[in-house]
C-alpha positions in Angstrom: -45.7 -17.6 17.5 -46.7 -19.5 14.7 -48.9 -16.7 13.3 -45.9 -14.2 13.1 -43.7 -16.8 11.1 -46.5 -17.0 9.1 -46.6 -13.4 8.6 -42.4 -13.0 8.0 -43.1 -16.3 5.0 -45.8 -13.7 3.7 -44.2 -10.6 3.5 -40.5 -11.7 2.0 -42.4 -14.5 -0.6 -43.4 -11.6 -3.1 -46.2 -11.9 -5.1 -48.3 -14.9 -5.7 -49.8 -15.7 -8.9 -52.7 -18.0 -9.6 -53.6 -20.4 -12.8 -57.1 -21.6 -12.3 -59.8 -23.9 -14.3 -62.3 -21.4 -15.6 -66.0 -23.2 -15.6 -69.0 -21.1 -15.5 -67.4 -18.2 -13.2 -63.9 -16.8 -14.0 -61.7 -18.1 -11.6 -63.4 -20.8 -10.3 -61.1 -23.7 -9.2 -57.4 -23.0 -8.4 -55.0 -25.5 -10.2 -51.8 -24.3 -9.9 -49.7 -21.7 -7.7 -46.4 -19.2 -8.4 -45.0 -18.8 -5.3 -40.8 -17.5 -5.1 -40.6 -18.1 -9.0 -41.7 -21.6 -8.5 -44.7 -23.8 -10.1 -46.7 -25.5 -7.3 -49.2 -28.2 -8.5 -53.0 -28.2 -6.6 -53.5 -31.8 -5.8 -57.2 -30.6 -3.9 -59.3 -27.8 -2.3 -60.2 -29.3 1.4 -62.7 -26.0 1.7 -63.6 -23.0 0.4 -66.2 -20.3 1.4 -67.0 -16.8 0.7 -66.9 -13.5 2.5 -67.9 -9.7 1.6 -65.3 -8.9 -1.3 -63.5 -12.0 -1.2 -63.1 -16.0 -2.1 -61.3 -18.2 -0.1 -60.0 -21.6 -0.9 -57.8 -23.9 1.6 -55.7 -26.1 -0.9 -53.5 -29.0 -0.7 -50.3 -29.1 -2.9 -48.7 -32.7 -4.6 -46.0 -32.1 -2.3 -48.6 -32.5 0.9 -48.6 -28.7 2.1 -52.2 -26.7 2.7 -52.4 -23.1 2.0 -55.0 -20.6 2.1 -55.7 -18.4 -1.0 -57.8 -15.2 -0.9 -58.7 -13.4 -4.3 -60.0 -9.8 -4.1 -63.1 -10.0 -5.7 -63.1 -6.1 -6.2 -59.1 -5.6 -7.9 -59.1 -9.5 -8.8 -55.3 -9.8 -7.0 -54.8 -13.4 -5.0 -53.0 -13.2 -1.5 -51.9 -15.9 0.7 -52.8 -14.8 3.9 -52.0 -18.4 5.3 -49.5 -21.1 5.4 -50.8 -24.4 7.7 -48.2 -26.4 6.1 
């Protein structure tokens, strides 16, 4: 059940927005998350890895919680397609 409630948190939290550190590639290293009109702080990025069309990055907020961020490499929009809290 834990993959439905993860699915309910991502359909009713709206868009998510993404501040990142821009080094040699545009988007690079994720800093900071918008999430239900609040400002959530990147403490680290455990992982991240690549697939056709898309970036991944698992990341750790100050506040101890680990998300997973996917940007759409083709329409450049960010998703959060995971909560592991």
């Amino acid at each position: 059940m834990v993959g439905a409630s993860i699915a309910r948190y991502h359909e009713r939290m709206g868009e998510v927005r993404v501040e990142c550190h821009a080094g040699y590639r545009e988007d690079e290293t994720p800093r900071r998350l918008h999430l239900e009109g609040r400002a959530i702080e990147i403490s680290g990025i455990p992982s991240r890895w690549k697939e056709p069309g898309a970036l991944f990055f698992r990341v750790r907020t100050k506040e101890g919680r680990i998300y997973v961020l996917r940007k759409d490499e083709y329409i450049g929009r960010w998703d959060l397609p995971e909560v592991v809290i």
